[in-house]
VOGU-3710 file (C-alpha; in Angstrom, 3 decimals, decimal comma):
1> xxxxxxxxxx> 3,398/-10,298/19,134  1,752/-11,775/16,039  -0,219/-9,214/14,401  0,685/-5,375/14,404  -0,711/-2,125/12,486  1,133/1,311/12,099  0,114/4,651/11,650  3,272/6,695/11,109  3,053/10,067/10,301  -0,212/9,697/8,714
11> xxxxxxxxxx> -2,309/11,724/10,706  -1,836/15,277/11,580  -3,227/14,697/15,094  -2,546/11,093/15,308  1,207/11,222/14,494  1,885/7,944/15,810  -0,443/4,603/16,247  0,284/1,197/17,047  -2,587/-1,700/17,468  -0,960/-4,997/18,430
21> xxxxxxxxxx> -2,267/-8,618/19,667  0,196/-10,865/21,275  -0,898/-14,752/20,769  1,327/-17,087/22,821  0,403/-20,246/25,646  -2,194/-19,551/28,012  0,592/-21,499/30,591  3,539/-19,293/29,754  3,894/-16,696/32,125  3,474/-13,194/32,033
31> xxxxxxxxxx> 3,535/-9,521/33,718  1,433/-6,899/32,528  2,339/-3,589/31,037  4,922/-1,568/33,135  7,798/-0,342/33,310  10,867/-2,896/34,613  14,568/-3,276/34,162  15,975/-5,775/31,665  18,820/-6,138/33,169  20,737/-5,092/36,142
41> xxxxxxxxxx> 21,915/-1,658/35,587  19,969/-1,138/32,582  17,360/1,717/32,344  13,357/1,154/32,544  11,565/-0,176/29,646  7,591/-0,016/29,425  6,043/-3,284/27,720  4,859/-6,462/29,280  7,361/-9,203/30,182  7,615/-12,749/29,772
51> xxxxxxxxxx> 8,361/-14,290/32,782  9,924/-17,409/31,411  13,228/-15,818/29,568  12,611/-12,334/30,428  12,116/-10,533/27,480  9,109/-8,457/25,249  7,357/-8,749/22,593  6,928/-4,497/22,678  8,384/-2,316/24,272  9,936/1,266/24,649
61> xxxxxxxxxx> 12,453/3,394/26,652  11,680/6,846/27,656  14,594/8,195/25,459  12,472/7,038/22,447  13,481/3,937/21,790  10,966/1,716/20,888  10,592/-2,427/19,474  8,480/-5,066/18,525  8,883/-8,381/17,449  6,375/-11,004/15,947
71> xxxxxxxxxx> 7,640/-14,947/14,626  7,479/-15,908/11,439  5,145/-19,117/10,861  7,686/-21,801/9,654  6,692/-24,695/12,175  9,164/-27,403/10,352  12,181/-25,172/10,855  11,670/-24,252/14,483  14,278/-25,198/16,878  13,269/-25,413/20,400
81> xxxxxxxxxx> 16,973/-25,101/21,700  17,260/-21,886/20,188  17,316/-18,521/21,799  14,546/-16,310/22,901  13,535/-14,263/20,495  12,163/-11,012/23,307  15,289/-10,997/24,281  16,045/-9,063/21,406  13,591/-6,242/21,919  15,132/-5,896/25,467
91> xxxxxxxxxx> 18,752/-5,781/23,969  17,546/-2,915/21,653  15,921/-0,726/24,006  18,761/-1,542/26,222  21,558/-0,475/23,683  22,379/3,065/21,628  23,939/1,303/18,776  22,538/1,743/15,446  20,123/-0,173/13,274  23,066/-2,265/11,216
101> xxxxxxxxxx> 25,462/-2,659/13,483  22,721/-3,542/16,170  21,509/-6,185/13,186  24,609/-7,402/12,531  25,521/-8,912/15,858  21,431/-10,284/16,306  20,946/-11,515/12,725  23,488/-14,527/13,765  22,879/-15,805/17,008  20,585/-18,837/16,114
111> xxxxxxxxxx> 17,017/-17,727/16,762  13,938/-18,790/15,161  12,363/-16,853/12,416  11,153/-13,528/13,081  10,557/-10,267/11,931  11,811/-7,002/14,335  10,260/-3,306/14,024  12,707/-0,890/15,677  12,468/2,718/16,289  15,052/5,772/17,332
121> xxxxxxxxxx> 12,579/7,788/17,216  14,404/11,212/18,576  17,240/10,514/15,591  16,858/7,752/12,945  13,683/6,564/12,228  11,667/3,298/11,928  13,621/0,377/10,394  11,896/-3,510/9,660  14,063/-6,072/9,619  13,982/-10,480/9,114
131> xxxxxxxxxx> 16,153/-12,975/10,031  14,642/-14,702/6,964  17,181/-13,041/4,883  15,587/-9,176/4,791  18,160/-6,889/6,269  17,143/-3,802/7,555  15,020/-1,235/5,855  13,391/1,680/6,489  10,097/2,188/7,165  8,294/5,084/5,103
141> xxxxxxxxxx> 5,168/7,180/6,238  1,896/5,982/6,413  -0,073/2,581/7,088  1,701/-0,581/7,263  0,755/-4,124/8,794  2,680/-7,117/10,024  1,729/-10,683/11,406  3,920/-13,882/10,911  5,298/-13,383/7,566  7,534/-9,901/5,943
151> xxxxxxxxxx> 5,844/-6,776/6,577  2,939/-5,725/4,873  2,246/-9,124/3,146  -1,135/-9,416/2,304  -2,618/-12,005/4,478  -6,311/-11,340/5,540  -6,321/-10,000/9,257  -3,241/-7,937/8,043  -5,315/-6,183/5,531  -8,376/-5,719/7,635
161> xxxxxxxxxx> -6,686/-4,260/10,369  -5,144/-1,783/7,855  -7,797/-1,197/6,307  -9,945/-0,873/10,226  -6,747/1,867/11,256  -7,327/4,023/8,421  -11,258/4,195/8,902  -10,608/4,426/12,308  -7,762/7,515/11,881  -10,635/9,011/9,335
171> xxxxxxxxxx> -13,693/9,066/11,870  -11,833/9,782/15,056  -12,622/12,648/17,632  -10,512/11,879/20,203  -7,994/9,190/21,906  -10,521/7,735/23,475  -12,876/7,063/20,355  -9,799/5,589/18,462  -9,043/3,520/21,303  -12,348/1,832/21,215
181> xxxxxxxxxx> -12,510/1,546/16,913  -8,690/-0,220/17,155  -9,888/-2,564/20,928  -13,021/-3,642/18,483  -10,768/-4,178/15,365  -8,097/-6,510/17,709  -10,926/-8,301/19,422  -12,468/-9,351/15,747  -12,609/-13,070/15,587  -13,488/-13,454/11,930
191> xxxxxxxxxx> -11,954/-15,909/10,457  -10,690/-16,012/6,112  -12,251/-18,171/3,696  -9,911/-21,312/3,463  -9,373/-19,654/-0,778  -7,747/-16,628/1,084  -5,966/-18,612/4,071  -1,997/-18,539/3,599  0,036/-21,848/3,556  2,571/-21,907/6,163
201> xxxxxxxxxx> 2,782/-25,290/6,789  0,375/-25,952/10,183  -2,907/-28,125/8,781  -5,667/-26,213/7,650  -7,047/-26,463/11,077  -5,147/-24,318/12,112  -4,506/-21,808/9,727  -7,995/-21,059/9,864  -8,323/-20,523/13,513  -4,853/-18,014/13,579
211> xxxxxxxxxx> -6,357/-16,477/10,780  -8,645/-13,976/12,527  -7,363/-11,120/14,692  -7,870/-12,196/18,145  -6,946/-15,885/17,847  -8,749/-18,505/20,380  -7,377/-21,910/20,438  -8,701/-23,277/23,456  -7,510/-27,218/22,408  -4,374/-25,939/22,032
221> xxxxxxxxxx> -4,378/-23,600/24,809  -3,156/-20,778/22,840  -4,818/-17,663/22,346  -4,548/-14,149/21,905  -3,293/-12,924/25,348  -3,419/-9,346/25,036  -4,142/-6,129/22,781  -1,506/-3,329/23,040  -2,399/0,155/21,732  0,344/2,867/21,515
231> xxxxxxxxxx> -1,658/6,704/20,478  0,481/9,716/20,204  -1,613/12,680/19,728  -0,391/16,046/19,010  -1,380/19,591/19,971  0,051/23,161/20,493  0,844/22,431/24,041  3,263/19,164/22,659  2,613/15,195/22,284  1,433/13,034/24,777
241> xxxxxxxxxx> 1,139/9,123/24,134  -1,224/6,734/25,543  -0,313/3,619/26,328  -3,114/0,915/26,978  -2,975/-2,861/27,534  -6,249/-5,447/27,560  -5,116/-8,960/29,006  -7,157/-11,583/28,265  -6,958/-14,999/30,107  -8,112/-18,645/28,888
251> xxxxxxxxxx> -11,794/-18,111/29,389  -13,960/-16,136/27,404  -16,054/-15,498/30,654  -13,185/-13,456/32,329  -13,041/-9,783/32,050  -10,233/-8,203/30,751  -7,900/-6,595/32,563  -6,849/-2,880/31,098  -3,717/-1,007/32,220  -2,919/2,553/30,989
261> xxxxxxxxxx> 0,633/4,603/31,208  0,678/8,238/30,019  3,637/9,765/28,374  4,518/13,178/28,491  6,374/14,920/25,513  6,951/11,742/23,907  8,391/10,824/21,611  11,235/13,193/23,139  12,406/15,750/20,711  16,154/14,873/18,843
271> xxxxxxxxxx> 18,675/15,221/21,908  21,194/17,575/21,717  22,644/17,204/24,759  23,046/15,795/28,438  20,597/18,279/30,064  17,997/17,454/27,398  18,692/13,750/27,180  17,969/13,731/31,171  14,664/15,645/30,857  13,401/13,470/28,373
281> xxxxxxxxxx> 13,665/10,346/30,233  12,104/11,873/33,614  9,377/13,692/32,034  7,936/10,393/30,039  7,319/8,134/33,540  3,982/9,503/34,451  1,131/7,527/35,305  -0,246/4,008/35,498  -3,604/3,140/35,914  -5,078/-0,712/35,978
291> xx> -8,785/-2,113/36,019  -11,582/-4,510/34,619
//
């Protein structure tokens, strides 16, 4: 995952948003959104999956746990030994620990830069989190961006796809029209003036080509491979949250594929107990849907 937007809490219909691209190798493989086991003996998670070291770059449990993960750009410090970074989201959504003692035993086990967005959502909260020396913190209400550097630094497709969220939260009539404002916001392949371009250390090549939203590198065959949206909308009868994944192959030619996985009454409500905690994991598996 490389570039994310958040709505939390800043919409009274619209309680929760999430618009994410995930760039990566055209040649690395990859299953699209579902729901699979981690592990063995480990409960479902919904997200895609790299097929290479089996983790996610987003993904959430029915119980209302919920992660993301994008790398920092530091191309001169990358080890290529070093662990896989989706692993992490997997060992989240896998685990009930807390946020620091969760960060404590991550923080040190040797993988390349990255930043990590997790969520308990029935009890504690959104926390952000970088193993470039920012501990957790929490997350307050409202509108909040992240690509390949801390959150909410104000690099150019960052700020537009703020900026593209909050128009879109203002005009929306429904999930579907929101859907199609954030799709056309992700898809944008503008790229920043070289004045506004951050320096990461890649040549200027290619800061201006992963400077726009959906990122096309066909020389390097890297690319944006797909945009995730997560839209939890809110009503008298409870929240339901959409779920919707665009793949995207090498060639522009190619249709996108779409997959879509409903959620009902999630986010679960705080559980108080067994009985509860068991309802809210068998009422959020509903539906999956896939096509061009």
């Amino acid at each position: 995952m490389c570039l994310v937007a958040l709505a939390l809490e800043a919409h009274e219909r619209f309680p929760l948003v999430v618009a994410a691209n995930r760039d990566e190798h055209h040649a690395r493989a990859t299953a699209a959104l579902g729901w699979w086991a981690p592990a063995s003996g480990a409960g479902p998670v919904l997200g895609g999956r790299d097929l290479v070291a089996g983790g996610t770059w987003l993904g959430l449990t029915a119980a209302g746990r919920l992660a993301l993960l994008t790398n920092i750009r530091a191309p001169h410090a990358n080890d290529p030994a070093a662990p896989s970074r989706g692993r992490i989201v997997t060992d989240w959504l896998a685990s009930d620990e807390p946020v620091e003692p969760f960060w404590r035993r991550i923080a040190m086990q040797g993988h390349n830069g990255f930043n990590l967005v997790v969520a308990d959502l029935p009890a504690a909260g959104w926390f952000w989190a970088s193993n470039a020396g920012r501990a957790p913190q929490r997350i307050a209400a409202g509108l909040h961006a992240i690509s390949n550097a801390a959150l909410d630094t104000p690099w150019p497709k960052t700020v537009n796809l703020k900026a593209r969220l909050a128009e879109a939260l203002r005009s929306t009539r429904s999930v579907e029209t929101l859907a199609q404002a954030l799709f056309a916001a992700l898809a944008d392949r503008s790229r920043a003036d070289d004045a506004r371009l951050p320096a990461t250390g890649l040549p200027i090549e290619a800061e201006r080509g992963l400077s726009s939203a959906f990122v096309d590198l066909p020389e390097r065959g890297y690319g944006t491979r797909c945009s995730t949206l997560l839209i939890s909308e809110r009503d008298a009868r409870g929240t339901r949250t959409h779920v919707i994944e665009r793949s995207f192959g090498p060639s522009p030619e190619a249709a996108a594929t779409m997959r879509r996985t409903v959620l009902e009454d999630w986010p679960p409500r705080a559980v108080r107990g067994p009985a509860e905690s068991a309802a809210a994991r068998t009422s959020a598996v509903v539906t999956a849907t896939a096509g061009n």
